[in-house]
C-alpha positions in Angstrom: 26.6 -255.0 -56.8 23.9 -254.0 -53.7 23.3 -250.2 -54.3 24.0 -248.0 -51.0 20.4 -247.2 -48.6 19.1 -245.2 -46.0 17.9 -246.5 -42.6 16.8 -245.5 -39.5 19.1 -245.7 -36.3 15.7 -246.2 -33.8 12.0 -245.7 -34.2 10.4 -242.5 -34.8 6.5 -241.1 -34.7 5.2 -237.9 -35.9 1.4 -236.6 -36.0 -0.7 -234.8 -38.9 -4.0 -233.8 -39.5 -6.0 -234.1 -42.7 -9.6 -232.4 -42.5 -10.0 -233.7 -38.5 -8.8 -236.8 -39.1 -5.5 -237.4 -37.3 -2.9 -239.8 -39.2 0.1 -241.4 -36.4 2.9 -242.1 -38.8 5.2 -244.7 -36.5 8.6 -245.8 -38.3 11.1 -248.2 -37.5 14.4 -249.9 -38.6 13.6 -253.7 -39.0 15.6 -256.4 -40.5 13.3 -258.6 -41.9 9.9 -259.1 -42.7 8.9 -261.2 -39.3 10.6 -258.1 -37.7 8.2 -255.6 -39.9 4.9 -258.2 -39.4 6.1 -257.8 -35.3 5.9 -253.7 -35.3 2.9 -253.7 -37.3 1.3 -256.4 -35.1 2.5 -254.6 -31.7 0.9 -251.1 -33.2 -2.4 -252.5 -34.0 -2.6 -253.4 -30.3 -1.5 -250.2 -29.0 -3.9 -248.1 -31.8 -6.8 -251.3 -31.5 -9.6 -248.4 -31.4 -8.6 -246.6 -34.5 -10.5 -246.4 -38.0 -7.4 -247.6 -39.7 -3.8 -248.9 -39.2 -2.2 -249.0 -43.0 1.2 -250.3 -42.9 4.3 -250.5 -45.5 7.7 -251.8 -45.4 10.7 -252.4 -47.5 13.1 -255.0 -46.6 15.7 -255.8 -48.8 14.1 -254.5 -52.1 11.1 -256.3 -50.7 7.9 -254.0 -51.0 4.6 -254.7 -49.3 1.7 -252.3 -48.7 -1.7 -252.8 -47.0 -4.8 -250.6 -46.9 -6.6 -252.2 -43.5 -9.6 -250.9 -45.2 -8.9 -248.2 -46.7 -10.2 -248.0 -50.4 -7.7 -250.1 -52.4 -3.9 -248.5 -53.6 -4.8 -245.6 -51.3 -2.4 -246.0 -48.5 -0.3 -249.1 -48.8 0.9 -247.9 -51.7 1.8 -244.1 -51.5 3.2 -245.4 -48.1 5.9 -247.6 -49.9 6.3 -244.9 -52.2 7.1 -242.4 -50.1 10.1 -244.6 -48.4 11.0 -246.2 -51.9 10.8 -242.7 -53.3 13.4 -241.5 -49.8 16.0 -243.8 -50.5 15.3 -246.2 -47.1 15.3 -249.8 -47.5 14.8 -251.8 -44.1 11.7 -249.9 -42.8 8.9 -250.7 -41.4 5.7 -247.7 -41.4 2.5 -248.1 -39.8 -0.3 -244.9 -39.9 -2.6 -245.0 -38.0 -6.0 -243.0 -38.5 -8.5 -241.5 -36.4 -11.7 -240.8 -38.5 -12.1 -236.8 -38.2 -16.0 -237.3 -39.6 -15.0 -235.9 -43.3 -14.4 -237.7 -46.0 -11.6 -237.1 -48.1 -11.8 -239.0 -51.2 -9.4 -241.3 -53.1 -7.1 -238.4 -53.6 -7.1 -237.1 -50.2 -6.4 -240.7 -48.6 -3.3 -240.8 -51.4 -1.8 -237.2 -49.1 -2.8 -238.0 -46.2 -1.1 -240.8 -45.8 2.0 -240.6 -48.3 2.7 -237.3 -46.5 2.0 -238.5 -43.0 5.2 -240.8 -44.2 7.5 -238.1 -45.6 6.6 -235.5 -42.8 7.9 -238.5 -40.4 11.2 -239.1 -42.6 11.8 -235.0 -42.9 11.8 -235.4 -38.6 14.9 -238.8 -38.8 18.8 -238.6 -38.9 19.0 -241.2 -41.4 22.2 -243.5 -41.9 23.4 -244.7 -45.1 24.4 -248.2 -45.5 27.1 -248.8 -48.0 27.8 -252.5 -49.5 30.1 -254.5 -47.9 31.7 -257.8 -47.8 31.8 -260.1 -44.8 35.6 -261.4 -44.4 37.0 -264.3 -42.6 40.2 -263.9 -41.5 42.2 -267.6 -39.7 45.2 -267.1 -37.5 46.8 -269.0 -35.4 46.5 -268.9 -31.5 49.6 -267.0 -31.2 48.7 -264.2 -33.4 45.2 -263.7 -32.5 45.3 -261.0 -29.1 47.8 -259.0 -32.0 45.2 -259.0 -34.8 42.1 -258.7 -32.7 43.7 -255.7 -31.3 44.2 -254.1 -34.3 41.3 -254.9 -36.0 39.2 -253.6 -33.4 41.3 -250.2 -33.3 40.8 -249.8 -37.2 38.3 -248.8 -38.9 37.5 -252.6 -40.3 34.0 -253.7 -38.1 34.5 -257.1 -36.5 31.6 -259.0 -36.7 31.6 -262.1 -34.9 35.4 -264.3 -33.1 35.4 -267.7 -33.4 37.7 -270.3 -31.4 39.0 -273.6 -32.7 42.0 -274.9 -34.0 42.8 -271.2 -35.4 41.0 -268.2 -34.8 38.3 -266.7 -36.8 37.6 -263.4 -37.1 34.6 -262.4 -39.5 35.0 -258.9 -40.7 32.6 -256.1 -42.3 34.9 -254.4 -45.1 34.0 -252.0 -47.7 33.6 -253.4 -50.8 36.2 -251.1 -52.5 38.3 -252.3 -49.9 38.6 -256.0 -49.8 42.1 -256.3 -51.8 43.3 -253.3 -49.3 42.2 -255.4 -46.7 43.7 -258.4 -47.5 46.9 -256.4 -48.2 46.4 -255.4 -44.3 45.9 -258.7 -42.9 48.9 -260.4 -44.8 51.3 -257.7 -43.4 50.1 -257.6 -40.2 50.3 -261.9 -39.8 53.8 -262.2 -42.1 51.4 -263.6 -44.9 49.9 -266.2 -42.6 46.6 -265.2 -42.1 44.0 -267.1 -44.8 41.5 -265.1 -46.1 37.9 -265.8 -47.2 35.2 -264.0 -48.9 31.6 -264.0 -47.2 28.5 -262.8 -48.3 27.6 -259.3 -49.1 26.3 -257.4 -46.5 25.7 -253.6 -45.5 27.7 -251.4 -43.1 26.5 -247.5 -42.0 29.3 -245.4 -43.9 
C-alpha cells in the first residue's frame, strides 16, 4: 500500500543569504516530471543571469537532483534531501544563486542550499495526501440525479461523470473505506449500483 505525503497547495519562494551570496528557493506542487522539467525550465528564464539555478524534485518516489554547475552532490542532492527528509513527494525546487564574491566550499554549498529548501518548507501550509482508491460506480438513468446528489454532498470526492447506456461516476475513496463505501452505494441504489475498483490514487485528508 502507497504510504501518506505532503504537498504543496500553490507555489512558494523564500530568500537567504550565505556569505553575500543570495540563494532564491522557488517551490511548487507538480504532478509529473514534464510538469517539474516545465517549472525548472520557466525559472531559468526568469533567473537567466544568475551564477546558478540547481533544481530537485520528487514525483512519485521519483528523485532527481542537478548541480547546474555547482561542484558535484552539492546542491541537487541536499535539495532532494531536504524534501525527501520533509515528508513531500510531488515537488518541484529550483534555487537560484547569485554569486556574493566568497567562496564557500563543498560544505558551505551542502547549507546553503539544503537550508535555502527547508527555510522555504518551514514558510508552506502543507497538505497531506492519504491513499486512496478510484471507484466506479454504474447506475441507471433513473437513479443517477439521486446518487450524484448525494455523492457530491458526502464526503466521497467525485472525480470524473460519465454518460452512456448507465451512468458512471468515478469516485476518490479512502482506502480504509472502500467496503464502507460500497455498503453506501448498494443502499442508496436498492443493490443496483455495480461497483468497480480503480487504480490507487491520492486524496488531501
Amino acid at each position: 500500500m502507497s504510504a501518506p505525503y505532503l504537498t504543496l497547495k500553490t507555489p512558494v519562494e523564500h530568500e537567504t543569504e550565505a556569505r553575500r551570496s543570495r540563494f532564491v528557493c522557488a517551490l511548487a506542487p507538480v504532478q509529473s516530471a514534464e510538469e517539474a522539467a516545465a517549472f525548472i525550465a520557466g525559472r531559468r528564464r526568469l533567473h537567466a543571469s544568475a551564477s546558478h539555478n540547481c533544481t530537485a524534485y520528487v514525483v512519485a518516489g521519483l528523485q532527481k537532483g542537478d548541480d547546474d554547475g555547482e561542484p558535484g552532490g552539492t546542491a541537487g542532492t541536499p535539495m532532494v534531501q531536504a524534501l525527501v527528509g520533509r515528508g513531500f513527494d510531488h515537488v518541484v525546487a529550483v534555487v537560484t544563486r547569485y554569486f556574493g564574491g566568497i567562496l564557500l566550499g563543498a560544505g558551505g554549498l551542502v547549507r546553503a542550499y539544503g537550508s535555502a529548501v527547508t527555510e522555504t518548507l518551514d514558510r508552506v501550509e502543507p497538505v497531506r495526501m492519504v491513499p486512496a482508491r478510484l471507484v466506479h460506480v454504474a447506475v441507471a438513468h433513473d437513479q443517477a440525479g439521486r446518487v450524484e446528489n448525494d455523492l457530491r454532498a458526502s464526503r466521497y470526492a467525485v472525480r470524473e461523470v460519465g454518460y452512456g447506456s448507465a451512468v458512471d461516476f468515478v469516485v476518490a475513496v479512502g482506502v480504509d473505506e472502500v467496503d464502507a463505501f460500497r455498503d453506501w452505494a448498494a443502499s442508496l441504489t436498492a443493490g443496483r449500483a455495480r461497483v468497480e475498483l480503480g487504480r490507487d490514487v491520492h486524496v488531501p485528508q
